[in-house]
N, C-alpha and C positions, 0 to 999 in steps of 0.2 A: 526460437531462433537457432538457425545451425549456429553450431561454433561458440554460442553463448559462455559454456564452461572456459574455453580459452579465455572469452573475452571478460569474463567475471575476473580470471584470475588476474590479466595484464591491469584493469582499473581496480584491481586490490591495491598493487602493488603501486600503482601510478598515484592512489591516494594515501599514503604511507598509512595505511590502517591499521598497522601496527603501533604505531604512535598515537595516533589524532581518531578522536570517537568522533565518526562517521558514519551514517547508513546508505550507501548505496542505492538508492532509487533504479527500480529495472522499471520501465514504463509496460504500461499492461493496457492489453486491445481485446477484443472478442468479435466472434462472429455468430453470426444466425444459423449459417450454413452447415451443418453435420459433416458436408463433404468439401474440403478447400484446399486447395493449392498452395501449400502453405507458406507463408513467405518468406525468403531467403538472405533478403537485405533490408535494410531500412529504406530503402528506394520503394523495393518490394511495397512496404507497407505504406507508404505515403501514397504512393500509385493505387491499392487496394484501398485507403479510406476517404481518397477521392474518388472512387468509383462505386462508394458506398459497401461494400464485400466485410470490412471493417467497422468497429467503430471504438472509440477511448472505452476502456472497461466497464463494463454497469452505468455508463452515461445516460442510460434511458430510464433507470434506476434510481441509480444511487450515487449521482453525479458528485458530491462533494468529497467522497471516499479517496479518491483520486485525483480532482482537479488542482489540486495546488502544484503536482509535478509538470502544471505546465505546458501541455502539451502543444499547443502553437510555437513555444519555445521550441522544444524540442523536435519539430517539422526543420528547421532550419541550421542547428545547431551545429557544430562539429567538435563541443570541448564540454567538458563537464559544466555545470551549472548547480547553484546552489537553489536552495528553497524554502521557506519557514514551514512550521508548521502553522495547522490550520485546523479546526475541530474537524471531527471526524477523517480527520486524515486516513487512510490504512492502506498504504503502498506495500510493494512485494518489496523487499528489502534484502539488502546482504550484508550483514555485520558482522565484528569479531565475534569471538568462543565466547567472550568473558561480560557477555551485556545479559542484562536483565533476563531472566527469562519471562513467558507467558504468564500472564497472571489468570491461576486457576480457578478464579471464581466462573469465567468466559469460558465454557466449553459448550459445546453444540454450534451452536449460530448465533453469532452478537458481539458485536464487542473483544472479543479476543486480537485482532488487528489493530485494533482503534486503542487499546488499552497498554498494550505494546509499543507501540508508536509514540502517545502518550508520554509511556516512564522517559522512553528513549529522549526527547523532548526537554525532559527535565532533570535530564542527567548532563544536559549540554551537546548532546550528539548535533553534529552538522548534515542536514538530510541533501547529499547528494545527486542529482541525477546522472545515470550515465547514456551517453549523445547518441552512441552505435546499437545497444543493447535491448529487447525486446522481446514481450511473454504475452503466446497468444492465446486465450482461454478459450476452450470450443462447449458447444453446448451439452449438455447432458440432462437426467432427469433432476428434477430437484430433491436433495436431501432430504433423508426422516428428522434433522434441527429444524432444516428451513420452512418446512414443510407445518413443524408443529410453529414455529415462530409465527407464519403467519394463520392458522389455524386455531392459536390459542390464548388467548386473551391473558390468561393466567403467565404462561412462558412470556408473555410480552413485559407483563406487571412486575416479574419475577428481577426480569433482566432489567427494566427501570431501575428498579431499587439499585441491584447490584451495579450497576454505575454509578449512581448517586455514592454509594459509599465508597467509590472504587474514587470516583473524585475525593472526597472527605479526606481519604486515605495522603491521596498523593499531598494535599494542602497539608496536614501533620507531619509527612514525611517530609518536603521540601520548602514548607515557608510559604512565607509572599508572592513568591514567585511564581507558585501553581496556582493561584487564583485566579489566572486563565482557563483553566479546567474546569472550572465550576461555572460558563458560560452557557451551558448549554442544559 
């Protein structure tokens, strides 16, 4: 999105993020097309994924990564919106210096968004969307993680586990109240 950087900093500011633990929801699109026009407004995009050019990120995928931000909402929108989490959540985010970092057992492909998301979740963060804001992913080759993730039966087994305990983890660190994490 042109302009995003401005527009990041005005709904920083407009969400006193300095205060209030908040994550920023920036909604995320993709296209098939290598070469596109890229779009300028949020007009722009709603014009582009009704004319199919677009579409909500990994929707063809890996649709629940992203669906909870909403996005029929966010077609109409003009003011920030709230949103729960959801398993498998993994939205592009913008948060303070001072949150969790990535938990490194996730590195390659897997989990590392999801897992993040996750702490954020149950630390109390309120996951907000923002109305104007938008990140459009373009195609490329696929990565040497992704590539072994889906290639390898073992990196798949590997990354099971390390969830499971990545759940376990958060249920000792946080109570009762993570036992929504062990849904899945």
């Amino acid at each position: 999105m042109y302009g995003l950087y401005e527009n990041l900093r005005k709904s920083i500011a407009l969400n006193d993020m300095d205060i209030h633990k908040r994550a920023l929801i920036v909604p995320a699109f993709e296209t098939q097309q290598y070469r596109l026009n890229f779009p300028k407004t949020k007009a722009d995009v709603l014009t582009m994924l009704d004319n199919g050019d677009l579409f909500t990120f990994r929707y063809h995928v890996w649709p629940k990564g992203h669906a909870p931000t909403d996005f029929a909402r966010w077609r109409s929108t003009t003011t920030f919106y709230g949103i729960s989490w959801e398993a498998d959540f993994e939205p592009y985010v913008v948060v303070r210096r001072d949150v969790p970092e990535y938990d490194t057992r996730f590195v390659g492909f897997g989990w590392n968004k999801v897992s993040h998301i996750v702490e954020l979740d149950a630390q109390g963060y309120e996951f907000v969307v923002l109305p104007n804001a938008f990140i459009v992913h373009m195609p490329h080759a696929p990565s040497f993680d992704i590539a072994r993730f889906r290639s390898s039966a073992q990196y798949r087994k590997c990354l099971t586990v390390l969830k499971r305990e990545f759940q376990k983890d958060m249920v000792k660190k946080y109570g009762n109240r993570a036992t929504k994490y062990l849904l899945d």
